[in-house]
C-alpha positions as CSV (number, residue, x, y, z in Angstrom):
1,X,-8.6,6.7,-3.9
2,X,-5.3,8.3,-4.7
3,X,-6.3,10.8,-1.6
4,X,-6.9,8.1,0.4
5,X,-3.3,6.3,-0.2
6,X,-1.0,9.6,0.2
7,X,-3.2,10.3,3.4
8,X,-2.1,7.1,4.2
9,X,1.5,7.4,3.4
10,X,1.6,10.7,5.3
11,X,0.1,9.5,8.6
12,X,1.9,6.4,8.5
13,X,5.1,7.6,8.0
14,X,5.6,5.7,5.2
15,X,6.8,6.2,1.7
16,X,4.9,4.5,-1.1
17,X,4.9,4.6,-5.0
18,X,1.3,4.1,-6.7
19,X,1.2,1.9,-9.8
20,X,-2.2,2.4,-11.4
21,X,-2.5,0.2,-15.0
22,X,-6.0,1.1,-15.6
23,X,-6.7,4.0,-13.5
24,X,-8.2,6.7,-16.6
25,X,-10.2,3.3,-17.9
26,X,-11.6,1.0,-15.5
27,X,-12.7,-2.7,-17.3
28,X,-15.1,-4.4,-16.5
29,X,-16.0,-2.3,-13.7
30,X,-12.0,-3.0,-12.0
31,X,-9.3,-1.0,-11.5
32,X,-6.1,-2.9,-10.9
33,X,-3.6,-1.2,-8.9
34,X,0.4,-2.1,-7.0
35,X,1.9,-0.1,-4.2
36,X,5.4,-1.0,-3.1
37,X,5.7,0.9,0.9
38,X,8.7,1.1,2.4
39,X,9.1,2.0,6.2
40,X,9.0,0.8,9.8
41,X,7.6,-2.5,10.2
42,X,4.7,-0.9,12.7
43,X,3.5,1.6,10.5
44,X,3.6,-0.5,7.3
45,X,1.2,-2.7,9.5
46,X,-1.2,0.3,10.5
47,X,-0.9,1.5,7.2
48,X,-2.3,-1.6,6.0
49,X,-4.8,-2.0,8.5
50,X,-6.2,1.6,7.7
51,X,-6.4,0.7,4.0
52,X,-7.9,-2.6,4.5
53,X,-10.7,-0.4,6.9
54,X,-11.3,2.2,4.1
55,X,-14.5,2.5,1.7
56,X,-14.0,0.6,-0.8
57,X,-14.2,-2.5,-2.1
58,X,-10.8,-3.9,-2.5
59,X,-9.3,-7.3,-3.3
60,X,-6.6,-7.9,-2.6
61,X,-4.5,-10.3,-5.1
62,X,-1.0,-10.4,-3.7
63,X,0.6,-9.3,-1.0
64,X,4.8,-9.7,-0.1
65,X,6.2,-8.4,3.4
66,X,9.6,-8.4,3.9
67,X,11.6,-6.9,6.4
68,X,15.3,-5.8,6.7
69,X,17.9,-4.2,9.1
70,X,19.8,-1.0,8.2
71,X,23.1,-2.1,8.7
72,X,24.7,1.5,9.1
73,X,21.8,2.0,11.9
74,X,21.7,-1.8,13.6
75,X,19.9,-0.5,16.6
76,X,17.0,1.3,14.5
77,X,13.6,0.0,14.5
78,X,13.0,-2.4,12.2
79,X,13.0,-1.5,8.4
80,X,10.1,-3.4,6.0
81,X,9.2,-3.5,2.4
82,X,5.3,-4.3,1.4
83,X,4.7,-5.0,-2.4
84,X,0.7,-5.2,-2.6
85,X,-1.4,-5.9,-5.9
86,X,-5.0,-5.1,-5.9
87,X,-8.1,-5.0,-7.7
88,X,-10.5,-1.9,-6.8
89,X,-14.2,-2.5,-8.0
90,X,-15.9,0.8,-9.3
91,X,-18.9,1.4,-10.0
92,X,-20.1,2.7,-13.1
């Protein structure tokens, strides 16, 4: 899975930081993850879209988009911030 999310961050364009709580010790058959992207608006979308597509089985459990202009660059694309908590089910 960690593969699959810096793929992700590399083809997007997007920089991300993984939070994994329970990554070494799954319970009860979970795995309870946060990213927090950071990026253009468009590929923080296709980025999320290409997650949402990939095999697993994922829940998500929160989701916050917010986006924001670069006031030293005002005619750059826009800038957005994604803060997503998730539950990955495993398998034992």
């Amino acid at each position: 899975l960690i593969t699959l999310l810096e793929d992700l961050s590399n083809r997007h364009k997007v920089t991300q930081k993984i939070i994994a709580s329970n990554l070494d010790a799954p319970s009860n058959q979970r795995v309870s993850m946060n990213l927090n992207l950071t990026g253009n608006y468009r590929n923080i979308l296709e980025y999320l879209h290409s997650f949402e597509e990939a095999d697993y089985f994922i829940a998500i459990n929160r989701l916050y988009l917010s986006s924001f202009v670069d006031r030293s660059a005002p005619t750059a694309d826009p800038q957005a911030s994604l803060d997503l908590e998730f539950t990955l089910y495993v398998a034992n």
